[in-house]
N, C-alpha and C positions, 0 to 999 in steps of 0.2 A: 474549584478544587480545594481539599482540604484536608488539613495531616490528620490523621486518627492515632488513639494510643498505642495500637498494636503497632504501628511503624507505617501501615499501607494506606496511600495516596486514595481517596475520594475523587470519580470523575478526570481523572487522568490519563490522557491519550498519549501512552509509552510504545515502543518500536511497534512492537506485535498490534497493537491494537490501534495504528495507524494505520499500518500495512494492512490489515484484514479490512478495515472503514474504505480504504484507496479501491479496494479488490471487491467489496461490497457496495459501495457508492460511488461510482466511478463517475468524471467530470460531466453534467448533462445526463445522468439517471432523474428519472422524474418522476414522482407518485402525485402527480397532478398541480405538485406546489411549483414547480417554475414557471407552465402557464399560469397558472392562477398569480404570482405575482409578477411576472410580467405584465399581466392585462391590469394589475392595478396599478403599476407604476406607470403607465402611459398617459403620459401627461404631467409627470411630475418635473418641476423647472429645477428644481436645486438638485444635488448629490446623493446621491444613497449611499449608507452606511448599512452592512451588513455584521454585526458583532457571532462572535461561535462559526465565524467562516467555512471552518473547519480545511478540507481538503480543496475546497474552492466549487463545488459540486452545484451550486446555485450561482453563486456569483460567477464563473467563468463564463458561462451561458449567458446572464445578464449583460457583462461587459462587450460579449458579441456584440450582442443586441442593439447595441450603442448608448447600454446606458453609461453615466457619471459615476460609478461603485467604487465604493472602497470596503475591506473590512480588514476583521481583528480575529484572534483565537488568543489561547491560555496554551495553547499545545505546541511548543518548537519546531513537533514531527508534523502534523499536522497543517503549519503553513508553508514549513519546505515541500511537502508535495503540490501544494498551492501556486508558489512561486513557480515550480519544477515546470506548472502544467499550462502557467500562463506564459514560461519562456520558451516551450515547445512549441506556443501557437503564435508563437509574433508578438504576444501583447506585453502591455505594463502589467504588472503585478504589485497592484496597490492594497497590499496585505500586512498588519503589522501583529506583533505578539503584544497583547495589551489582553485586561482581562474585564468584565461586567461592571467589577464595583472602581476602578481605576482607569478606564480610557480615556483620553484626552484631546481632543482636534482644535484648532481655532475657528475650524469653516464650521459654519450650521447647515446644516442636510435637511434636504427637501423631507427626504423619507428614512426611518429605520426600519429594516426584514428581520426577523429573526423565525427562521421555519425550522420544518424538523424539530419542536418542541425542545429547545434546548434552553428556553429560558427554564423550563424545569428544575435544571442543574441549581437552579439557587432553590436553597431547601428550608432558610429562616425567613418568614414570610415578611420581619423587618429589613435582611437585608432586600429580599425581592422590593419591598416600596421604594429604597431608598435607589435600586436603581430606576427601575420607571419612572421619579423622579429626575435621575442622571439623564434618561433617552429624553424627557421633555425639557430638558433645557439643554440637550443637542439641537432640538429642533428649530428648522427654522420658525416664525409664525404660522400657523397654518400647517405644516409638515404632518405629516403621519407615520404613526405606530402602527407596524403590520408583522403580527406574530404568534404562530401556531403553539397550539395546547394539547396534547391527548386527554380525551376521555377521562372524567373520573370513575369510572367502571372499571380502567386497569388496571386500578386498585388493589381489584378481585382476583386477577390474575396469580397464580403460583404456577405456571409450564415450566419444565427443561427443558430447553433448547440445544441441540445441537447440532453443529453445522459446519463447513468445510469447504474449501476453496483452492486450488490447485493454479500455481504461479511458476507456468516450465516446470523445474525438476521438485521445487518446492510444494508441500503442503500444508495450509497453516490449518488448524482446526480449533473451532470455538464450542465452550459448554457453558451454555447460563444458567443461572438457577437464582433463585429468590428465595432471601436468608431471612429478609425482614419484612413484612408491612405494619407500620402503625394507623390504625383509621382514624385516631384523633387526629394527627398531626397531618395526614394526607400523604405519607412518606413511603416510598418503600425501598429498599437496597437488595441491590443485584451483585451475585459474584458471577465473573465473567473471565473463563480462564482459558486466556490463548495458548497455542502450544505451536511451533514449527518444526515441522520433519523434510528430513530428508532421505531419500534410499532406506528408508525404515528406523531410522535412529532419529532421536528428540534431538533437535538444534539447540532449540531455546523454549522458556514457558516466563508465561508472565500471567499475573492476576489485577485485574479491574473490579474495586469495587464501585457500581454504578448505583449514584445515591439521588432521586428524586422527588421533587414536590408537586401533586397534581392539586388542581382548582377547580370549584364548582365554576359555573359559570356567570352567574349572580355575582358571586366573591372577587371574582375579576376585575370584571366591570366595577364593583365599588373602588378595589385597587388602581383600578387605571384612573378612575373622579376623585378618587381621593391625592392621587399624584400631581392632578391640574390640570388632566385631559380631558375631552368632550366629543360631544357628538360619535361617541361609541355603537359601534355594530359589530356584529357578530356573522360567520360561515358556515356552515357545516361541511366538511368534505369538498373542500374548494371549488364549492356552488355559490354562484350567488342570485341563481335562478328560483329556488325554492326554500321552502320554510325550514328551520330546523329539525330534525330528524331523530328521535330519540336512540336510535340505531350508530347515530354517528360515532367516527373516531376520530378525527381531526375537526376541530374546531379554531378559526383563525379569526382573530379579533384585530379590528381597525380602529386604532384614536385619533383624534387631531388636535394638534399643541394647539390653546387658547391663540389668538391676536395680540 
């Protein structure tokens, strides 16, 4: 997250635009990435750490599961519904507000998740090394880095988007649009403006600018060996039965911290 001169917050998940992610991603929604990282985590001996937690939408499910998770967010709103949804079901809610470039644990973790392409969110591609450098010396020896990337094709992408979601008597309604891409830099910014009604009158409206960095997949891979990781593999589409696919849109990369 980051301040801009106009005054408005980068990648910040405020009332409206937690609420709308809670109504859009709701606890255990899966687009094939909870299987796909459950089946990689089996067998993992140490803890998992989940950073970009967000609303809890992977890790809740995880922690079913019986796994050791903990994670983090930057979003205050975003792990109150977290907490809200792990004390609805009985469990601990091992979720803290810590951010990419500052988190802190004593324990070392088996494994780190980071799905739903949120490592995106970091958009200088020094400070991007300098945390994959931070996830590899989380790690225990041996631990793995497991964390989804979008396509660099959406890129290419300029749609408006809009969309709406009805909560009881409430309506919230979202309009995306894509203000920026730069192709040097791999960047593009989204404006993303919630709005809530009720009985036909505006409640509230809020604006999100959504600022991200995509990666070839080559470039990655350097990043992640240049951080001190190894034995790097690649997914396409939370397959790991088939070759990569030039089609794809998710693509989920695996390191393992050195010994």
């Amino acid at each position: 997250m980051a301040d801009r001169k106009d005054g408005a917050m980068e990648n910040a998940y405020g009332t409206l635009a937690s609420w709308v992610y809670h109504l859009d991603k709701p606890i255990g929604r899966s687009f094939g990435d909870i299987e796909f990282y459950r089946d990689r985590l089996a067998g993992c001996t140490g803890p998992v750490l989940e950073p970009a937690a967000g609303n809890g939408r992977v890790l809740i499910p995880l922690l079913e599961a019986g796994f050791d998770i903990r994670g983090f967010d930057a979003s205050e709103e975003m792990v109150a519904y977290c907490r809200s949804e792990c004390e609805a079901r009985g469990l601990p809610s091992p979720v803290d507000i810590a951010r990419f470039e500052s988190f802190n644990y004593e324990t070392r973790f088996g494994a780190i998740i980071i799905p739903a392409g949120s490592f995106q969110l970091i958009t200088e591609p020094g400070q991007a090394l300098a945390v994959l450098e931070r996830f590899r010396g989380a790690l225990e020896p041996g631990g793995r880095l497991i964390l989804d990337l979008d396509a660099l094709a959406c890129l290419a992408e300029t749609a408006l988007a809009a969309r709406h979601w009805q909560a009881g008597d409430d309506l919230l309604t979202l309009v995306e649009s894509r203000v920026e891409t730069c192709f040097q830099r791999q960047t593009t910014l989204s404006q993303l403006r919630y709005e809530h009604w009720r009985e036909g009158r505006l409640v509230a409206s809020e604006i999100q600018l959504f600022h991200l960095r995509l990666w070839g997949l080559l470039e990655f891979e350097l990043a992640l060996r240049s951080a001190g990781f190894t034995e790097v593999g690649v997914y396409a589409d939370y397959r790991t039965d088939s070759a990569l696919e030039p089609g794809a849109s998710i693509f989920t990369f695996e390191a393992v911290a050195p010994l």
